[in-house]
C-alpha positions in Angstrom: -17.7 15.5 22.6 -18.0 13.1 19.7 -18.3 9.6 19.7 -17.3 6.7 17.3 -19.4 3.6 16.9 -18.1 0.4 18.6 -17.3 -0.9 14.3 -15.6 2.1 13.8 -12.3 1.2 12.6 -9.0 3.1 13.6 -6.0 2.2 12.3 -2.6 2.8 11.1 -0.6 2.8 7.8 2.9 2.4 5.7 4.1 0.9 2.8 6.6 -1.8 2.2 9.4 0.6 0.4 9.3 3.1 2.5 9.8 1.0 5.8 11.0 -2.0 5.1 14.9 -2.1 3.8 16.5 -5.4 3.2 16.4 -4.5 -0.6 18.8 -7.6 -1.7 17.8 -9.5 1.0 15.2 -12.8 0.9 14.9 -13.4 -2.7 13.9 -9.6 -3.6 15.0 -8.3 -6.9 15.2 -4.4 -7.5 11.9 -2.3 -8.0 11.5 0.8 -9.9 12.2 3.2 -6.4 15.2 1.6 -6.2 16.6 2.2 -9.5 15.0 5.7 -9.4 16.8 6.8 -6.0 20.1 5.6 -7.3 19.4 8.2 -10.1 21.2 11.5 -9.2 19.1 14.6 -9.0 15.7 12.8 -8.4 15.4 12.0 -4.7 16.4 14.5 -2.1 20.1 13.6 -0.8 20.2 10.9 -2.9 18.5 8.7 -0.2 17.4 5.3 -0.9 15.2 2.8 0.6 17.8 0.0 0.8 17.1 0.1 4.5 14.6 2.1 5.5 13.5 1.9 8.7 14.5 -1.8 8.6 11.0 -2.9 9.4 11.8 -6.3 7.6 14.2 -7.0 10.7 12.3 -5.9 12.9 8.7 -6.6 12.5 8.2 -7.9 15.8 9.4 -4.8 17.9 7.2 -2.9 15.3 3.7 -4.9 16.0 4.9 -4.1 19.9 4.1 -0.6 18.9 1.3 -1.0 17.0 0.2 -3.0 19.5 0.8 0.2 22.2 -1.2 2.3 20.4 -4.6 0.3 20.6 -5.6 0.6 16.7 -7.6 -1.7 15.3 -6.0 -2.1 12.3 -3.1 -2.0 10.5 -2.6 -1.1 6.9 0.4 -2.5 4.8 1.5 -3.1 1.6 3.3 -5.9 -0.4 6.6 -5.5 -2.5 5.9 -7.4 -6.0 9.8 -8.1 -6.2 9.6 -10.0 -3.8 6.7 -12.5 -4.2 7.9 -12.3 -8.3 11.9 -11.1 -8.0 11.7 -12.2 -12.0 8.7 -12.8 -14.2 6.9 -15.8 -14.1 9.2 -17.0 -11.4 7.3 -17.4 -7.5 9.3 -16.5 -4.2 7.9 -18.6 -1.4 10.3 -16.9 0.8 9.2 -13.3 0.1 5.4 -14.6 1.0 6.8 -16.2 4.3 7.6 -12.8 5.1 4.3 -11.4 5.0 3.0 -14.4 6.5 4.7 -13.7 9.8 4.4 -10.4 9.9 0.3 -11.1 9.6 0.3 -13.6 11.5 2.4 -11.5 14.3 -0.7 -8.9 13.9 -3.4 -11.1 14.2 -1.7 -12.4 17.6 -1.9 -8.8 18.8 -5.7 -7.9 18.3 -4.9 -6.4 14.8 -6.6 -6.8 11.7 -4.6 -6.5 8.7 -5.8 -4.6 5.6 -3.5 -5.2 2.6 -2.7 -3.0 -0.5 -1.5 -5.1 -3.1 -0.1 -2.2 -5.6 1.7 0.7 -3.5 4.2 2.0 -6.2 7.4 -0.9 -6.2 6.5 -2.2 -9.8 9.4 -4.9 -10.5 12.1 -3.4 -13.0 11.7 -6.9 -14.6 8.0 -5.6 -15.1 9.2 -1.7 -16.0 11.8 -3.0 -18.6 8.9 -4.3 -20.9 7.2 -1.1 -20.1 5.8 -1.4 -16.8 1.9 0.1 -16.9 2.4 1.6 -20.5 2.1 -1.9 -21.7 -0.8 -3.8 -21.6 0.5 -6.9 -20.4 1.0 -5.5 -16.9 -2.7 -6.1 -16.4 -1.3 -10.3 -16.7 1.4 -9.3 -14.3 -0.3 -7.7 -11.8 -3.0 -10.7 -11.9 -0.4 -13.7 -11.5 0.6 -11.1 -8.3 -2.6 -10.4 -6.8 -3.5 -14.5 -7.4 -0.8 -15.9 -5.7 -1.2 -13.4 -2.9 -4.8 -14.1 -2.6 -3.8 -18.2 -2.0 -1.3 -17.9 0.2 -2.8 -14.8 2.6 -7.1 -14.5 2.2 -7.7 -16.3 4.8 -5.4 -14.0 6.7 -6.8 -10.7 5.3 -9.2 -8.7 6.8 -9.5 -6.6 3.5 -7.4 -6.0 0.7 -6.7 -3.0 -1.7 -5.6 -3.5 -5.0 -4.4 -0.1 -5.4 -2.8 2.8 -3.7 -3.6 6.3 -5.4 -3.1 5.0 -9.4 -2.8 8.8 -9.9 0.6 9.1 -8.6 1.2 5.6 -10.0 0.5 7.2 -13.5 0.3 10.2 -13.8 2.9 11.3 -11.0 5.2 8.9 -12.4 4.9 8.7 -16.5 3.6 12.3 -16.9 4.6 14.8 -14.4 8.4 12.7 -14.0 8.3 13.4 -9.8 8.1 9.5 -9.3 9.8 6.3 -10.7 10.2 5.8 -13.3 10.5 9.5 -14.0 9.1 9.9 -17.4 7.4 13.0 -18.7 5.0 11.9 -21.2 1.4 12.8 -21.1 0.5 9.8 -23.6 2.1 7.2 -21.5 0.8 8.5 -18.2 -3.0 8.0 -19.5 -2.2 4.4 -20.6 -0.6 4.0 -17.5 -3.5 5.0 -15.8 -5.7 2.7 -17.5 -3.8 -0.3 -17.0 -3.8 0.1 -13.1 -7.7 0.7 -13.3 -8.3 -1.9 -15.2 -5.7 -4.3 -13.7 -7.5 -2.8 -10.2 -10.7 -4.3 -11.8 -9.7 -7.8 -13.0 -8.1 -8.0 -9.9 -12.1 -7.5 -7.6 -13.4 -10.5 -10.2 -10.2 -12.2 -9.5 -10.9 -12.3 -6.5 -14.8 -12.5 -5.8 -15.3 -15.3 -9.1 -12.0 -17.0 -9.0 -11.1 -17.1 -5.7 -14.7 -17.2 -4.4 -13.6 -15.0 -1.5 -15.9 -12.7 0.5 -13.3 -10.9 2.0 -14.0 -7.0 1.6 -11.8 -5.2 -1.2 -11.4 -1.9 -3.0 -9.4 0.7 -4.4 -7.7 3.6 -2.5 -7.6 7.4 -4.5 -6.1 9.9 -3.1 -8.4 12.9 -3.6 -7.8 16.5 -3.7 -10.7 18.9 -3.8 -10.3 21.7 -6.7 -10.8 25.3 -5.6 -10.5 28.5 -7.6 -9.7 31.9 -6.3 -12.2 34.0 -8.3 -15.7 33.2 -10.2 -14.2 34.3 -13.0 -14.5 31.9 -16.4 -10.7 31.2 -16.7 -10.2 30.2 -12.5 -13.5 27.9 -13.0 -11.7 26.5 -16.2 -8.6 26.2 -14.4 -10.7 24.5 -11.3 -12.3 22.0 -13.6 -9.4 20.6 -15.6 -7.8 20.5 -12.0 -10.6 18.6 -11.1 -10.4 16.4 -14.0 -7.0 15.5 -14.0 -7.0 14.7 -10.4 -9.7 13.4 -9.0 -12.4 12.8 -11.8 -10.4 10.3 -14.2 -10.5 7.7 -11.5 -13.3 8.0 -10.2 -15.6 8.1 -13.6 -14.6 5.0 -14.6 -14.5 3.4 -11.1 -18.2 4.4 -10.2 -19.7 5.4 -13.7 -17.9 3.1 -16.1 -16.5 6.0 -18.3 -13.9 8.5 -18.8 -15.1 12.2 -18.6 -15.5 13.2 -22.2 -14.0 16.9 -20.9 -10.7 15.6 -20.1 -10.7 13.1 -23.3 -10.7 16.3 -25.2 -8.3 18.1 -23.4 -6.2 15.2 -23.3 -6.7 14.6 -27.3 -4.3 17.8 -28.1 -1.8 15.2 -27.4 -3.3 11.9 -27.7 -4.7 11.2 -31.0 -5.4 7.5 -30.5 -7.3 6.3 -27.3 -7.5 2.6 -29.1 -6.0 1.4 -25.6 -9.2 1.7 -24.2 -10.3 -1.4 -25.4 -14.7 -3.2 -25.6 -15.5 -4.5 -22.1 -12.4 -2.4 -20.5 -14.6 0.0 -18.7 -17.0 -2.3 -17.5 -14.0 -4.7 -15.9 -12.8 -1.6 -14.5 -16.3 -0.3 -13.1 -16.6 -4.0 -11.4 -18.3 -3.5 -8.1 -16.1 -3.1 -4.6 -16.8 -3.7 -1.2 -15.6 -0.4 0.1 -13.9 3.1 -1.3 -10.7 4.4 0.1 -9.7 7.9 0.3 -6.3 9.1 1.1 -7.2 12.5 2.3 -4.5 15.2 2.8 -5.2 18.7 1.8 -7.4 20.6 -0.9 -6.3 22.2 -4.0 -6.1 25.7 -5.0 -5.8 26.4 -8.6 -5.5 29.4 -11.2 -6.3 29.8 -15.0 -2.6 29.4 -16.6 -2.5 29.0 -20.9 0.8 27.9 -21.3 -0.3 24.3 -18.9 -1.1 21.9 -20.9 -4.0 21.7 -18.3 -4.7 25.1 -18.1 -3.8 25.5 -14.4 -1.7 26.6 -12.0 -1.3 26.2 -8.2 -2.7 29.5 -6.8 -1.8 31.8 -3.7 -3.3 30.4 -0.5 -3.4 32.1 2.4 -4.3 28.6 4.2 -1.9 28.0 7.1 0.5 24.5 5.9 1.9 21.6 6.8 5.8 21.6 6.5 5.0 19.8 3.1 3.2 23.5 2.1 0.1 22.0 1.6 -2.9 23.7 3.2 -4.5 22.6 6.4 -8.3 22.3 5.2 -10.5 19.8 7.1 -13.8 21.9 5.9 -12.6 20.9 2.3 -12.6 17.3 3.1 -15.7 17.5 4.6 -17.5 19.1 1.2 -15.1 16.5 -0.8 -17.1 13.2 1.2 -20.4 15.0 0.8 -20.0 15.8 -3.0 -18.7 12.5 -3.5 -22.2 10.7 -1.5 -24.1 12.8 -3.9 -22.6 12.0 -7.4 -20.6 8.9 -7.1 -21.0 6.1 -4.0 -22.6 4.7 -1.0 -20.2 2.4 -0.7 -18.7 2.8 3.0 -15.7 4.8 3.1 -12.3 4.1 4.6 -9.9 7.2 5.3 -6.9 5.2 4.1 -4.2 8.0 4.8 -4.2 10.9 6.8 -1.6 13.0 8.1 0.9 15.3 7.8 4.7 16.2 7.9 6.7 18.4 10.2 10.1 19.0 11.4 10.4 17.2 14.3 12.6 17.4 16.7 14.0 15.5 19.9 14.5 16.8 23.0 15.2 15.0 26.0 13.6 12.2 24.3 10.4 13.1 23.5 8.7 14.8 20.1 6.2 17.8 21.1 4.6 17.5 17.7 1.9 20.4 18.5 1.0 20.7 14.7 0.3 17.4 13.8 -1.5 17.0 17.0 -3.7 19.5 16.4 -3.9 18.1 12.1 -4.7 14.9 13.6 -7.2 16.3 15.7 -9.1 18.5 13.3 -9.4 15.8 10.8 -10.5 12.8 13.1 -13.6 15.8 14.5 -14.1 15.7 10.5 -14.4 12.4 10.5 -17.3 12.4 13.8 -19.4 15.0 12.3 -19.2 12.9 8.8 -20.8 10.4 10.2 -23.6 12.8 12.3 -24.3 13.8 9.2 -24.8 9.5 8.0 -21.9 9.9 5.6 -20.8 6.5 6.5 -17.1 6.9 7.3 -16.1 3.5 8.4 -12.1 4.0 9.3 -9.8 6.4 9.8 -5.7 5.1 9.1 -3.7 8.0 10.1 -0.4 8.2 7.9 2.0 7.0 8.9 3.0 4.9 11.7 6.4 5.5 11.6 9.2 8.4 10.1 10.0 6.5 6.8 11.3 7.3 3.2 9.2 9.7 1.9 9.7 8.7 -2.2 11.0 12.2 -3.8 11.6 13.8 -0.3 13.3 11.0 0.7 14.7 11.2 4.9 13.8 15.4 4.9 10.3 15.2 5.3 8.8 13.2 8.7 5.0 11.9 8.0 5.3 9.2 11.6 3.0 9.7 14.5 6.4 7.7 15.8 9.8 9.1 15.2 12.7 7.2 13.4 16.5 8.0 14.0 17.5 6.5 11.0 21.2 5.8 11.7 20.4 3.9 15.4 16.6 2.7 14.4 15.5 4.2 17.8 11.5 4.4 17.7 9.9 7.4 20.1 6.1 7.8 20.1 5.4 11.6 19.4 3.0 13.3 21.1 0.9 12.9 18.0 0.8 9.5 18.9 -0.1 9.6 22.6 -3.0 11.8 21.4 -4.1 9.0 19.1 -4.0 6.3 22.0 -6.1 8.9 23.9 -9.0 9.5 20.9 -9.0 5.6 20.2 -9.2 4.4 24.0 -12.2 6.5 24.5 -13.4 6.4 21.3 -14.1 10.0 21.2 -12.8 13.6 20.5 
């Protein structure tokens, strides 16, 4: 038996396109997803968010659940089209949103942490080239200013940013997320921007604002493996390494880009002038806390014609039903390695969980899998902190079944299931299990 600490934090997570609908509705104007979704061939079905799981009608029923399931907090992002539906122009209504939801939280016991930036970019902001262009640094700080007025006195933390890789790199490099473009060149300045907007936004905050309310960044981290020893797999694992995981965190806890990846990187990119005097040291601006979204490892080969030098290698790792590999052992080496070369910062596990194709019978969801995910990753978690890594909260991903951005409706992440035609919630078993671990504070 492990035990967590009375300040041990357990909580819950989504974000506001995947869950909340009402796309036309109060003032919001369209974001990136939703003109990506609307473009054939690029999410699964052609699903959209335009309603979701219709959280935005029914927020209340939603806390209720929250509520049921004894966390401590609850995790949730903003939609910029709404608090901005054009640029320069301030929706009161959007914010009176988020106002009742929070205040609807902190009724029930909950302490809200909020991500400002969790992918819905305004398509007013995209059509002047979104985080290519400089100026979204501006953008993003008019955002996270008028957010901090009207809700840090609310908040019990805030994030500026949810995993800038897939916000840059995903999206402007590898073309899998809005806006879809496949350029290397714009994915690095992409990058950038959201790191450095990530880093006016903490002095924003702590100068500005004067606010001592706890913020950081979330990164989603995945650990690089290699099959063999041999000098092209370690190459492979390293430029894996680079590309994922070390290009955000250099600059975040070292103030610099890793001079590896610059040259790999300069094949393509023969001007790095976007990186500008004083840029690095905005965007190495100390946080309150790091936050890792933590979902599986990474298992790479040597492969010449990637402009990275790697593939995704053959794992004989057993998978969630999104095929990545189950590996709580590698998250447990990833939090070590990173208390020995980067922070001491305490650590929130902003996302964790994994999808599976549920099924309902007789009304309930035997979700033995993610159980037992769930279970594995949360003993991770105990023996962490044995071990005085300072893990200070766990978020499982996700609350609910919501639109899963590529995937869209196929792929089910909720420790509660969604029938998205009737909105019927059911608690899976996954979710039971998590009332259980939290009551007792133990596994």
């Amino acid at each position: 038996m492990l035990n967590f600490s009375k300040d041990f934090i357990f909580g819950t997570a989504t974000s506001s396109y995947q869950i909340e609908g009402a796309h036309d509705e109060g003032g919001r104007t369209p974001s990136i997803w939703d003109t990506f979704s609307r473009t054939p061939g690029k999410v699964w079905n052609g699903d959209t968010g335009d309603v979701a799981c219709d959280h935005y009608h029914r927020y209340e029923e939603d806390i209720n659940i929250i509520k049921s399931l004894g966390v401590d907090s609850y995790r949730l992002s903003i939609a910029w089209p709404r608090i901005f539906p054009q640029q320069g122009v301030y929706n009161q209504e959007g914010m009176d949103f988020y106002k009742k939801l929070i205040h609807g939280l902190l009724d029930a016991g909950i302490k809200p942490m909020v991500t400002l930036y969790h992918w819905d970019l305004p398509m007013w902001a995209h059509e002047q080239g979104g985080w290519v262009n400089r100026e979204s640094v501006s953008w993003f700080l008019e955002f996270a200013e008028k957010c901090y007025e009207e809700l840090d006195n609310l908040v019990y933390s805030w994030i500026t940013h949810n995993e800038p890789w897939c916000a840059s790199f995903l999206s402007y490099h590898l073309g899998h997320h809005a806006p879809g473009h496949t350029n290397l060149e714009e994915g690095v300045k992409a990058a950038h921007h959201i790191l450095l907007s990530h880093g006016e936004a903490v002095k924003l905050l702590k100068d500005k604002i004067g606010s001592s309310t706890p913020i950081g960044i979330t990164l989603n981290l995945a650990p690089s493996y290699a099959p063999t020893d041999s000098i092209n797999d370690q190459i492979a694992r390293n430029n894996s390494d680079g590309y994922a995981n070390r290009w955000f965190l250099d600059p975040i806890f070292k103030g610099s880009y890793p001079m590896d990846m610059i040259n790999l990187f300069s094949k393509l990119i023969h001007n790095f002038d976007f990186i500008q005097e004083g840029d690095l040291e905005s965007i190495s601006t100390p946080c309150d806390f790091f936050g890792i979204n933590y979902y599986a490892r990474s298992l790479v080969e040597f492969d010449p014609s990637s402009p990275m030098l790697n593939k995704g290698a053959y794992s004989d790792y057993p998978k969630t039903g999104m095929g990545w590999d189950i590996s709580p052992q590698e998250f447990k080496e990833l939090i070590r390695g990173l208390r020995e070369n980067y922070t001491d910062l305490p650590i929130y596990i902003t996302e964790n969980g994994a999808a599976y194709d549920d099924v309902v019978v007789d009304g309930c969801v035997h979700d033995h899998e993610r159980k037992d995910y769930v279970e594995k990753h949360i003993t991770a978690v105990a023996e962490l902190n044995e071990e005085g890594m300072n893990i200070a909260g766990y978020f499982l991903w996700s609350l609910f079944d919501n639109f899963e951005w590529a995937f869209g409706y196929d792929k089910r992440f909720g420790m509660v299931y969604v029938d998205f035609e009737t909105q019927e919630r059911i608690l899976k078993d996954s979710a039971k299990r998590y009332q259980e671990i939290i009551s007792s504070r133990s596994i």
